[in-house]
Structure formats: structure tokens, C-alpha cells
C-alpha positions in Angstrom: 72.1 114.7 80.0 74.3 114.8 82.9 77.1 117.0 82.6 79.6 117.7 85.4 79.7 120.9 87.6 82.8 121.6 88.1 86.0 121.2 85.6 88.3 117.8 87.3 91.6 119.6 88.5 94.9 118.0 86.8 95.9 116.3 90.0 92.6 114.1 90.6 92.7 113.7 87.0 96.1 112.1 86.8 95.8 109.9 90.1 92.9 108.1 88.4 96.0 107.4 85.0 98.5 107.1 87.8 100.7 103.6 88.3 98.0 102.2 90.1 96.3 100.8 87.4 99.5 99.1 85.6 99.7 95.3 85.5 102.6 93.9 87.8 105.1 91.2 86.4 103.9 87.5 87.1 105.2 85.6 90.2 108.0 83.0 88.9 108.3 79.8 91.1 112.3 78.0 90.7 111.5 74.6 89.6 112.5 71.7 92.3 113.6 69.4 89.6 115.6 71.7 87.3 116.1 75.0 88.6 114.3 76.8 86.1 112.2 79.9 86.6 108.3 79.1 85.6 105.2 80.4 86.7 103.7 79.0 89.7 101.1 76.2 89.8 102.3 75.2 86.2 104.2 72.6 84.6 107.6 73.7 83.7 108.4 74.2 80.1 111.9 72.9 81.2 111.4 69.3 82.2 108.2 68.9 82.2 107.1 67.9 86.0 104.7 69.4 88.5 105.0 68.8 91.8 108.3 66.7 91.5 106.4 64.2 88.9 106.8 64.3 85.2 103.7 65.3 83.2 104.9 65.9 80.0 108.0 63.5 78.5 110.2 65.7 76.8 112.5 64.5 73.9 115.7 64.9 74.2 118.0 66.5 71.9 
């Protein structure tokens, strides 16, 4: 069995759990049509276009 030589010191130990690892917030694209903040490359949950064309029909309220 391979065991390790040498006990890992508390500083190499904690850069492998440092922030490096931790997931970063998504990119959010402002919607041409609406203004609303969405996530790039997807239809906005607003009003429903992409790329200045409506996808989805919302109803309206």
C-alpha cells in the first residue's frame, strides 16, 4: 500500500481547500428587449425573446 513519506504541512494542505476551487456567480446578460438581467445565450424568462425575436408568447396578466 502506498503510504506518504512525509506528513503534508498545514499551508500546502489548505491551498489545495483554498478559494480556488469555489464556483463563481454566472455571467447575467441585460435583455435588449426588456432590460431584464438573464443568463447569456438564453431566452429571457421576462419576455420571452432571443436575439430580439420572441420564442416563447407570454400571457399577459
Amino acid at each position: 500500500m502506498a503510504v506518504p513519506k512525509r506528513k503534508v504541512s498545514k499551508a500546502r494542505r489548505d491551498s489545495r481547500r483554498s478559494s480556488t476551487w469555489k464556483l463563481e456567480n454566472p455571467t447575467l446578460a441585460k435583455c435588449p428587449q426588456c432590460g431584464e438581467m438573464n443568463l447569456a445565450h438564453h431566452v429571457c424568462k421576462n419576455c420571452g425573446s432571443y436575439k430580439g425575436e420572441t420564442i416563447v408568447a407570454k400571457a399577459e396578466k
